[in-house]
BAFI-3210 file (N, C-alpha, C; in Angstrom, 3 decimals, decimal comma, padded with zeros to 6 digits):
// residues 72
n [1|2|3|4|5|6|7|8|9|10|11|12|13|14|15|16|17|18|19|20|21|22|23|24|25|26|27|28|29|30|31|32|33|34|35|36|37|38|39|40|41|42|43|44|45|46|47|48|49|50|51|52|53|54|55|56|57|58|59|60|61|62|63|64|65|66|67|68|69|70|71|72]
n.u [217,759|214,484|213,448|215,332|214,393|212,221|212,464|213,468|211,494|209,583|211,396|211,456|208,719|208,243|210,344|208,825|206,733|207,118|206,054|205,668|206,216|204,938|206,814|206,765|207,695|207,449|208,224|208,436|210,454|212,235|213,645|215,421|216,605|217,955|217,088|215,684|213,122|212,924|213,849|213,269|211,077|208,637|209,406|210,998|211,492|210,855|209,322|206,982|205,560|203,346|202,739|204,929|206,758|206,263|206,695|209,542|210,585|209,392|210,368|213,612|213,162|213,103|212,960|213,568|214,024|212,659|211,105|210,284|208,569|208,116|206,724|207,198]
n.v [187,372|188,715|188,764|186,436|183,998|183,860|182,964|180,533|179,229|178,922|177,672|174,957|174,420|173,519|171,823|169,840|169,364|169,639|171,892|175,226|177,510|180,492|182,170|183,613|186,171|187,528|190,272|191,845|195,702|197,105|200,359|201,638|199,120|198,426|197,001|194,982|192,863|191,346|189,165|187,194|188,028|185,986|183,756|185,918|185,846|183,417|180,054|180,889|183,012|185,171|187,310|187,010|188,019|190,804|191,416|191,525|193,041|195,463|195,746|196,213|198,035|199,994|203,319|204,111|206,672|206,801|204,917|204,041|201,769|199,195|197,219|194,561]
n.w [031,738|031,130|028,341|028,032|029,374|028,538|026,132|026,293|027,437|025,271|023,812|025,183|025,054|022,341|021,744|023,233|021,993|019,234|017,642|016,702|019,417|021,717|024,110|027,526|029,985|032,914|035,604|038,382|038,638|040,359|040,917|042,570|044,025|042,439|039,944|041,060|042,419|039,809|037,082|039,305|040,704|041,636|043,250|044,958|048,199|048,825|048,025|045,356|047,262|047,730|049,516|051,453|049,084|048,328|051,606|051,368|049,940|050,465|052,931|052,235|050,636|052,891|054,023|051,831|049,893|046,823|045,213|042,820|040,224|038,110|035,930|034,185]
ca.u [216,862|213,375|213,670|215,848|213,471|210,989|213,057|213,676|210,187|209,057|211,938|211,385|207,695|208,437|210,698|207,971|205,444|207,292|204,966|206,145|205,534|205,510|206,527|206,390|208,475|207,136|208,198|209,028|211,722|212,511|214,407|216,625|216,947|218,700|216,230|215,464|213,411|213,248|213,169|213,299|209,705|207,761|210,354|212,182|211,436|210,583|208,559|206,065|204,792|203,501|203,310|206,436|207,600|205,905|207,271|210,579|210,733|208,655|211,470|214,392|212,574|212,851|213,911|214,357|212,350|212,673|209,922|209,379|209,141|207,642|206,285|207,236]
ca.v [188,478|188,349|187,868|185,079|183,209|183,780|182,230|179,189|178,483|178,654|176,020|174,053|173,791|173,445|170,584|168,881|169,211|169,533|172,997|176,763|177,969|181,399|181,939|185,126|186,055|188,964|190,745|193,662|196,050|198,423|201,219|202,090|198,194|197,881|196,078|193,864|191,629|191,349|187,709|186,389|188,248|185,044|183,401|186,405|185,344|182,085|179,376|181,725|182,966|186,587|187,673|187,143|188,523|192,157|192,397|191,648|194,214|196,875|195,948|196,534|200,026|200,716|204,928|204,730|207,965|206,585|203,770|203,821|200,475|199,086|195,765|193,900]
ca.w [031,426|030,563|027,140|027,593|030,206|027,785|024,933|027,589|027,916|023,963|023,294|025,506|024,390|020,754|022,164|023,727|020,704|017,823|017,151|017,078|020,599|022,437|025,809|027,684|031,359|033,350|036,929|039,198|038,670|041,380|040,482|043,520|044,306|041,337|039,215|042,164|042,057|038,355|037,179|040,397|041,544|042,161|044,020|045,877|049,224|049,183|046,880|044,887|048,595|047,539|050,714|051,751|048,195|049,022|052,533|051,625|048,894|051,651|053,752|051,270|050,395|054,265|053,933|050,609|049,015|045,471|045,369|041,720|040,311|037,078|035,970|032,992]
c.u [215,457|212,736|214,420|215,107|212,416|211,265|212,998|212,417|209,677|210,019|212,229|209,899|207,545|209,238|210,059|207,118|205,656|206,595|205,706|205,086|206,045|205,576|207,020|207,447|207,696|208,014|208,143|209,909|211,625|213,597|215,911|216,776|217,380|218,417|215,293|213,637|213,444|212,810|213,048|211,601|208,905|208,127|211,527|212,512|211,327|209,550|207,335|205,040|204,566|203,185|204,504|207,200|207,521|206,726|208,595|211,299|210,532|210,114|212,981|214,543|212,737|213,731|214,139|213,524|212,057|212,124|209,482|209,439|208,052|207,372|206,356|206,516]
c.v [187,935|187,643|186,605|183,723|182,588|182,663|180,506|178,285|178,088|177,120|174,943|173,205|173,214|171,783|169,206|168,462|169,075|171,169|174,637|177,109|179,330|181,454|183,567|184,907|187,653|189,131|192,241|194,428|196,913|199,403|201,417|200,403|197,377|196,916|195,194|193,774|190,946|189,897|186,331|187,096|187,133|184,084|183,994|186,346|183,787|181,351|180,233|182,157|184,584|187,736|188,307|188,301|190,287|192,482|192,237|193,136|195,699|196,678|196,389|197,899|200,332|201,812|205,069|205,582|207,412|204,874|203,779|202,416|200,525|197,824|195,213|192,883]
c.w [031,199|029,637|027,360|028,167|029,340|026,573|025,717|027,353|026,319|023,681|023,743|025,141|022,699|020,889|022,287|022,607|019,703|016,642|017,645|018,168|020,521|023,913|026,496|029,698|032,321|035,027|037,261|039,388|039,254|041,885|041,290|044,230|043,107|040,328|040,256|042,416|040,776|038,438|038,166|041,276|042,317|043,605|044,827|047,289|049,548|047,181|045,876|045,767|048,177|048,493|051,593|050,670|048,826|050,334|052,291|050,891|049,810|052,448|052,981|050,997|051,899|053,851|052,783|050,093|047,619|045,573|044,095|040,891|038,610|036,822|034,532|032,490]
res [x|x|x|x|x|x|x|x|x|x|x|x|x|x|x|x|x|x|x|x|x|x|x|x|x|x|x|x|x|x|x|x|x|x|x|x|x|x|x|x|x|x|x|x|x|x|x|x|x|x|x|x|x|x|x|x|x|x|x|x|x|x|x|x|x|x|x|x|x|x|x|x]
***
């Protein structure tokens, strides 16, 4: 999940430093693709290519009327 990504990243910095960190996760959730791509946005096509990410998603949505999506 998000939260837990997020958790991931604080303790691993707290790790490194010894210092209370925060760490934060964001993406794209798209309703009728079943969350998709969620915490995989950056990397749902390929290496963080956002390009690619967009058309794969446009392609995914091909016909679908329900395009509502949201961004965490």
């Amino acid at each position: 999940t998000f939260q837990e990504n997020a958790l991931i990243k604080a303790k691993y910095c707290f790790e490194k430093t010894g210092k209370p960190s925060v760490g934060d996760d964001s993406g794209l959730v798209v309703e009728s693709l079943d969350g998709k791509p969620g915490i995989f946005s950056a990397r749902y096509a390929g290496n963080h290519d956002l390009k690619k990410n967009i058309a794969k998603v446009l392609e995914e949505l091909n016909g679908e009327p329900n395009r509502k999506a949201y961004f965490i």
